[in-house]
N, C-alpha and C positions, 0 to 999 in steps of 0.2 A: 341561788339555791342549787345544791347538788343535785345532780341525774337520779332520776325516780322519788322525789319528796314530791309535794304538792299534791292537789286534788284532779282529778283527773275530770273531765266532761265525758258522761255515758255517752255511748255512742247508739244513734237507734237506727236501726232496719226500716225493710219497707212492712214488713210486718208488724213490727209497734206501731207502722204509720196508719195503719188499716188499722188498729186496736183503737188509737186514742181518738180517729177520724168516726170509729162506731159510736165509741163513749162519747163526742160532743154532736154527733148526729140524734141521739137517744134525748139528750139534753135537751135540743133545741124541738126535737117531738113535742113534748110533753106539755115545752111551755109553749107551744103555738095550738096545743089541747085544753092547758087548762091555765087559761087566764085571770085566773079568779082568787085561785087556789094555787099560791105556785110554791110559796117556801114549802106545804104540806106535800105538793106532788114533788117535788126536785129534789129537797136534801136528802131522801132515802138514798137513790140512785147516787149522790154527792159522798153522801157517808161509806157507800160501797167501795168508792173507786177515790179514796184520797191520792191512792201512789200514782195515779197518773193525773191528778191537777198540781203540775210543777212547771220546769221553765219547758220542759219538751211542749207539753199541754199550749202554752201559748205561741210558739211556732208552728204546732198545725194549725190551730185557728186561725192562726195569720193568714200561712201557704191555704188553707183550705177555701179559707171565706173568698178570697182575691180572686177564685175561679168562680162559687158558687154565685158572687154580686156581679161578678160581670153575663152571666146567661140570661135565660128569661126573667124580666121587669119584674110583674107579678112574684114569681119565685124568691127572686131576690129580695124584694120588697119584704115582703113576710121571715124572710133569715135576717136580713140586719136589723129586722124590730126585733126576732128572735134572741139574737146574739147582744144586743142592746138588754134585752130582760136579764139574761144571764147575768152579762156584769153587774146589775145592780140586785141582785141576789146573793153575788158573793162577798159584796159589803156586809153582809152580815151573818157570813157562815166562816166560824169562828174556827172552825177546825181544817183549815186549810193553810199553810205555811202563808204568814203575810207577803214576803217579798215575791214569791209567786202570785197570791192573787193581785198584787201590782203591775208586776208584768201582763196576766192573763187580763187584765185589765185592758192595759195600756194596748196591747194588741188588737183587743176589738173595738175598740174605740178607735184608732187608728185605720183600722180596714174598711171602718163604716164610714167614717167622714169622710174619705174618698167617691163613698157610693151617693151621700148626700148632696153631696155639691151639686147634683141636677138642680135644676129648675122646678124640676117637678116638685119638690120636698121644701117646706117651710126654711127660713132664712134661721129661727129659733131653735130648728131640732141639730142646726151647723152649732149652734152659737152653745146650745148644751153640752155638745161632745167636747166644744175645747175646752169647755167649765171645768166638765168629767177628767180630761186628759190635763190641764194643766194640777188640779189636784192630785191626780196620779203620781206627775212627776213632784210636785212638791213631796211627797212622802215615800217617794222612790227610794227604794235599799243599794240596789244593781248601781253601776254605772258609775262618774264621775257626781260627787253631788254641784257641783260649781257648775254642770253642763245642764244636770235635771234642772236646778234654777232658772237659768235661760230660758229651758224649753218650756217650764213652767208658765214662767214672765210675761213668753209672747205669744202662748193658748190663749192667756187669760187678756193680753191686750184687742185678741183677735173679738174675744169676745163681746171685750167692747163695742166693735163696733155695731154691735145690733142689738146688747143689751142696753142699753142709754136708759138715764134718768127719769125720762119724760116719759116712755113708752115699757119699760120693764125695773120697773123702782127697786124693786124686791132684788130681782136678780144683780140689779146694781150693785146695789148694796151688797151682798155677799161677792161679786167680784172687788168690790174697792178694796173690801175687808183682804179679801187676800192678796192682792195685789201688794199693802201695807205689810203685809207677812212674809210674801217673798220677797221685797229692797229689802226686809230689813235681816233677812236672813243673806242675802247675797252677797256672794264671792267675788264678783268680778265687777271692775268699775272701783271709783274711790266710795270712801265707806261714806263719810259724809257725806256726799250727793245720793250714795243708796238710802240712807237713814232722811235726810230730808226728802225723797220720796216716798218713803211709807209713809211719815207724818202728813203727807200733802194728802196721800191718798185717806188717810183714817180720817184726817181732821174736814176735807171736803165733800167726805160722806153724811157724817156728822150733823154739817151742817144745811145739809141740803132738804130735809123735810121735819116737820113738826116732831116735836118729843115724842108724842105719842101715837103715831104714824105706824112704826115698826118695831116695838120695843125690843124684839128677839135680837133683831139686827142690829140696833145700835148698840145696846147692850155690849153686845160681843167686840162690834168696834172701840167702844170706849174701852172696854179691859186691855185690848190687844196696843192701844192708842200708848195705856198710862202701865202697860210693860212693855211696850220698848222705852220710852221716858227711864224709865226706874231701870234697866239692864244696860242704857249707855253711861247715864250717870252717875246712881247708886253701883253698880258690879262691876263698869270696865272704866270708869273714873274721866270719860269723855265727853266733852264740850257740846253742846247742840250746835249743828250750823246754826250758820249766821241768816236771820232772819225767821228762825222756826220760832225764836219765842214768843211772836204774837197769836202763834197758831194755838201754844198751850193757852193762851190768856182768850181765846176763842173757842174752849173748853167747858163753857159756863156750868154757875151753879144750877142751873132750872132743870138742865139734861141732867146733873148730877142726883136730883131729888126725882127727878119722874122713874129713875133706875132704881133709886131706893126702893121707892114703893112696890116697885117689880119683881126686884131680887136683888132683897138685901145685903144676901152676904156676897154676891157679883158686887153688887156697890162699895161692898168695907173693903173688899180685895183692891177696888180704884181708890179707895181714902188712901189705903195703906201703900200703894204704888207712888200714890201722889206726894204723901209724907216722905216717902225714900227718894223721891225725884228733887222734893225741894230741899235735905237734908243733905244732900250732895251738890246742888246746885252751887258751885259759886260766881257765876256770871250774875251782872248786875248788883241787885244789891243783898249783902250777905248777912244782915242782920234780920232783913225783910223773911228771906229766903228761909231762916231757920222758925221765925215765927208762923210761916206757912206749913212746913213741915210737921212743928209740935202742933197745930190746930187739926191737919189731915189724920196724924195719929190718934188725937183724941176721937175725930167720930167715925175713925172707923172702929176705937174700943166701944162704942155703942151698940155694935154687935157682936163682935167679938169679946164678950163675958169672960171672968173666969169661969164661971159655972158651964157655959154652952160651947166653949173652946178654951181648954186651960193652955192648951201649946201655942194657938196662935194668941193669945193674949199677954203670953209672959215674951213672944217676939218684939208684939207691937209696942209693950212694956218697956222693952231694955232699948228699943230704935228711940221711942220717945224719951227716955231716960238719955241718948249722948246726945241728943238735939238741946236738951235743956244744957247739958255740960257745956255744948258748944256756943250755946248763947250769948247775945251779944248785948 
């Protein structure tokens, strides 16, 4: 790129430092005021000062928090609950540039989990932050996405070690769930062993407590399960590793009907994944394969109508229409 093209990085003073150091001092007032109330008391002051929640905004936080957690316990204590309220307030202040409130994210979440590590502080409020932070990075804008991965990967493996099955079910379960998200989104490693670990992770979720335990969670695992299934086969025309296909056939119909009844058209979106998964399938047997395909397309047309969804009926239509072409 030639001399003077490109985007330049603002450069900031010690007096933007003192600005944005007032603005997230003001911030973290409010909500250690009013804990009850906080989207009503915060977003005014938020709505006020958009131009400074950007990437500058998450480098004071950082530089700033790093002194204020390390002085008096007490003090401290109350700023990284503070600073912890914050970011989960700006999950849902909409009017903030996304890739920034990632960063501003990532920053405090980072600066606190160093303060956590005491003793003194539950092993759970550790195991949240890397929940927090490896979801960060999986939707991180900035940076290398093949590096966010990584760091994603091994927030969320850390996390394991204290959310466990037996002792935090729930929380499990939404880490396996992403865990399966991020091998299957991953960059680095061979893709077949990444893909055979997301399937290990959705399918040993799955299978680990009753249908109707946690419907929210499985639910989501089974969608996330039966699209990667239907994006390796049906879209990128690749092979499952060797030894996942008993994982699909450990998919059962009974979780597939307790889903129904929950959310139905979450369920016809799994018929229809299902049907494109075995409509591409040709390992094994391919007569089998396509008579599974045509049966998943039909019930997921049981919710998907013409009348109640014309687009997705005339999809599921024309997939079920070359399954029969392709018949055997």
């Amino acid at each position: 790129m030639g001399k003077g093209f490109g985007i330049k990085k603002q450069k900031h003073g010690e007096k933007d430092y003192k600005a944005y150091v007032d603005l997230l001092c003001k911030i973290l007032k409010i909500i250690s005021q009013h804990p009850n109330n906080l989207e009503k008391a915060v977003y005014p002051l938020l709505e006020g000062n958009l131009d400074k929640l950007n990437d500058y905004f998450a480098e004071v936080l950082r530089r700033w928090a790093k002194v204020k957690l390390s002085e008096d316990f007490k003090q401290a204590y109350n700023t990284a609950d503070a600073i912890l309220g914050f970011i989960n307030l700006l999950k849902n202040f909409r009017q903030v540039d996304t890739a920034s409130c990632i960063e501003i994210s990532i920053a405090g979440n980072e600066v606190v989990l160093v303060f956590v590590r005491s003793p003194c502080f539950s092993k759970t409020i550790w195991a949240n932050i890397q929940h927090n932070l490896g979801n960060c990075y999986m939707k991180r804008i900035q940076g290398e996405r093949e590096e966010n991965l990584e760091k994603a990967i091994n927030c969320l493996k850390k996390e394991l070690e204290i959310h466990t099955q037996n002792h935090h079910p729930q929380e499990w379960l939404k880490v396996k769930n992403d865990l399966g998200v991020a091998y299957s989104d991953r960059i680095q490693g061979k893709h077949s062993e990444n893909i055979k670990q997301a399937l290990h992770h959705f399918t040993e979720a799955l299978q680990a407590f009753p249908h109707d335990s946690f419907p929210e969670h499985l639910g989501r695992l089974s969608h996330n399960l039966t699209f990667v299934l239907r994006e390796e086969i049906f879209s990128k025309g690749n092979y499952l590793p060797e030894g996942t296909q008993q994982l699909i056939c450990n998919f059962t119909e009974d979780l597939q009907e307790f889903i129904q009844k929950c959310e139905p058209e979450k369920w016809a979106n799994i018929q229809r994944h299902l049907g494109d998964f075995y409509d591409a399938n040709h390992q094994g047997d391919r007569a089998k394969n396509l008579e599974q395909a045509i049966y998943f397309y039909a019930k997921a047309l049981q919710v998907f109508t013409q009348e109640k969804c014309p687009e997705g009926w005339a999809t599921i239509q024309q997939h079920q229409g070359n399954s029969y072409l392709r018949r055997i």
